[in-house]
C-alpha positions as CSV (number, residue, x, y, z in Angstrom):
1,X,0.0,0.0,0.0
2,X,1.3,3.7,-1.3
3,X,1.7,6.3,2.0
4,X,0.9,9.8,0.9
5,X,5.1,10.3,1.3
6,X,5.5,7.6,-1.2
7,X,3.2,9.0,-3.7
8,X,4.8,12.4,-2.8
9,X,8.3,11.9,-3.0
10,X,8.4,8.9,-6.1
11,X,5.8,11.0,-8.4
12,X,3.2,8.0,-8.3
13,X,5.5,5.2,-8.9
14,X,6.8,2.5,-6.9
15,X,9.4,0.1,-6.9
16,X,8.5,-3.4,-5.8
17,X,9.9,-4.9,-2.2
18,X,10.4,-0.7,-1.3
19,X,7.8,-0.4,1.1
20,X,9.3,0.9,4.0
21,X,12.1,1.9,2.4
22,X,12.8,5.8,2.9
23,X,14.0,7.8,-1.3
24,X,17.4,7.6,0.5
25,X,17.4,3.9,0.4
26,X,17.6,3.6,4.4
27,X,14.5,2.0,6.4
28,X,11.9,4.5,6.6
29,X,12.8,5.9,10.6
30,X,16.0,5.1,10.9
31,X,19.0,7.0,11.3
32,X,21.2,6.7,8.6
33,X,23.2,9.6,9.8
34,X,22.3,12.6,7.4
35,X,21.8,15.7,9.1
36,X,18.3,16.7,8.6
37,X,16.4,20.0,9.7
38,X,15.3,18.0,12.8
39,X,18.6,16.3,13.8
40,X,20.5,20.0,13.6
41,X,18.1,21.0,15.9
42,X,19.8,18.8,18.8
43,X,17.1,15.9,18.1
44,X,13.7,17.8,18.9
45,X,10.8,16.9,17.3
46,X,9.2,19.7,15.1
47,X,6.3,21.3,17.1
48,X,2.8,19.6,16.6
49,X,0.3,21.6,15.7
50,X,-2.0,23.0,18.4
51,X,-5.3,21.3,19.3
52,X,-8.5,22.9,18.1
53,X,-9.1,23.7,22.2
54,X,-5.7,25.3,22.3
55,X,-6.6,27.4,19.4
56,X,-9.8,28.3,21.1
57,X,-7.9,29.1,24.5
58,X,-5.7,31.3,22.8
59,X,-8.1,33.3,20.5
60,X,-9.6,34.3,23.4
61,X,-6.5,35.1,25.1
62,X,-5.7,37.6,22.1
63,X,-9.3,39.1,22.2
64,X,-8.6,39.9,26.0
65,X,-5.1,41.1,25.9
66,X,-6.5,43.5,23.1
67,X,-9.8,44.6,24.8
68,X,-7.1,45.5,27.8
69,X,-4.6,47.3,25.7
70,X,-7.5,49.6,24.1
71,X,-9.3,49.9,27.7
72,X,-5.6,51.2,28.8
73,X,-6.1,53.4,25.9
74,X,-9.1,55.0,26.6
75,X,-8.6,55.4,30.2
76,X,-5.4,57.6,29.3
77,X,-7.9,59.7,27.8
78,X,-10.6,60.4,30.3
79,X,-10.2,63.8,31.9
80,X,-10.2,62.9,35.9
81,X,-12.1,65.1,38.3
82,X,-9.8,67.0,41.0
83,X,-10.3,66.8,44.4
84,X,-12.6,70.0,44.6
85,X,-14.9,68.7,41.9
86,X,-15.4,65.1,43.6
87,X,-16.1,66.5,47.1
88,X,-19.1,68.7,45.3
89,X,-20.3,66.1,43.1
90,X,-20.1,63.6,46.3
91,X,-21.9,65.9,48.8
92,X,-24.5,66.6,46.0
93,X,-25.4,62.8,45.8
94,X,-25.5,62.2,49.6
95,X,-27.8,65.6,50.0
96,X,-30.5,64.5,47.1
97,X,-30.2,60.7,48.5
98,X,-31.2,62.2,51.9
99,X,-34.0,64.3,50.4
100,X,-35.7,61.4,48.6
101,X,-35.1,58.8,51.3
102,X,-36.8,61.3,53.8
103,X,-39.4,61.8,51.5
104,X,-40.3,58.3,50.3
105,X,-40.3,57.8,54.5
106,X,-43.2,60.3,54.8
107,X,-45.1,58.8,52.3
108,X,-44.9,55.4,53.3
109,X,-46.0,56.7,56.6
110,X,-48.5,58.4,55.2
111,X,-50.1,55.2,53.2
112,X,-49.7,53.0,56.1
113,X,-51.8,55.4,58.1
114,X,-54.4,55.7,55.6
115,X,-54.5,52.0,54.9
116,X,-55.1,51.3,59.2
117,X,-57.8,54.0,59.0
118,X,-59.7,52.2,55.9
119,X,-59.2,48.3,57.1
120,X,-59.7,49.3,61.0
């Protein structure tokens, strides 16, 4: 049976009794002591491809680094209040919070009073 390196490396044809065989005439994996891209390398293996998970994993990695770097961005261009401005803009909050809050007391008051009257 033809591998897809056979087919490859022979342009379609084969010789008989030279399966196995590697176009250098050595035994397909073994070392005849050529120096190939691999072996130069100090004997590592080429890197395998990464799994469709690992893709995954690191486009969404990219997307987040990138969403950060433009956040980083952005953030260099917001003008910040000073200390003045954020005391007023604080003390205006607290003051309106305490306005309502004292005002949705009354009423609530007021209901539950009219509700006791009606009911008895």
């Amino acid at each position: 049976m033809r591998t897809q390196e056979q087919v490859g490396k022979t342009g379609g044809e084969i010789k008989a009794g030279s399966e196995g065989v590697s176009e250098h005439g050595g035994r397909a994996g073994a070392k005849t002591g050529s120096k190939t891209p691999a072996n130069r390398a100090g004997g590592k293996k080429p890197p395998e491809k990464p799994t469709r998970r690992e893709r995954s994993i690191a486009i969404y990695v990219q997307r987040a680094r990138q969403f950060l770097r433009e956040v980083k961005i952005e953030l260099k261009k917001v003008k910040w209040p000073t200390r003045k401005e954020l005391i007023a803009s604080t003390t205006v909050v607290i003051v309106l919070v305490m306005i309502i809050s004292i005002y949705l007391g009354l009423v609530d008051f007021g209901l539950i009073k009219i509700i006791k009257g009606i009911v008895g």
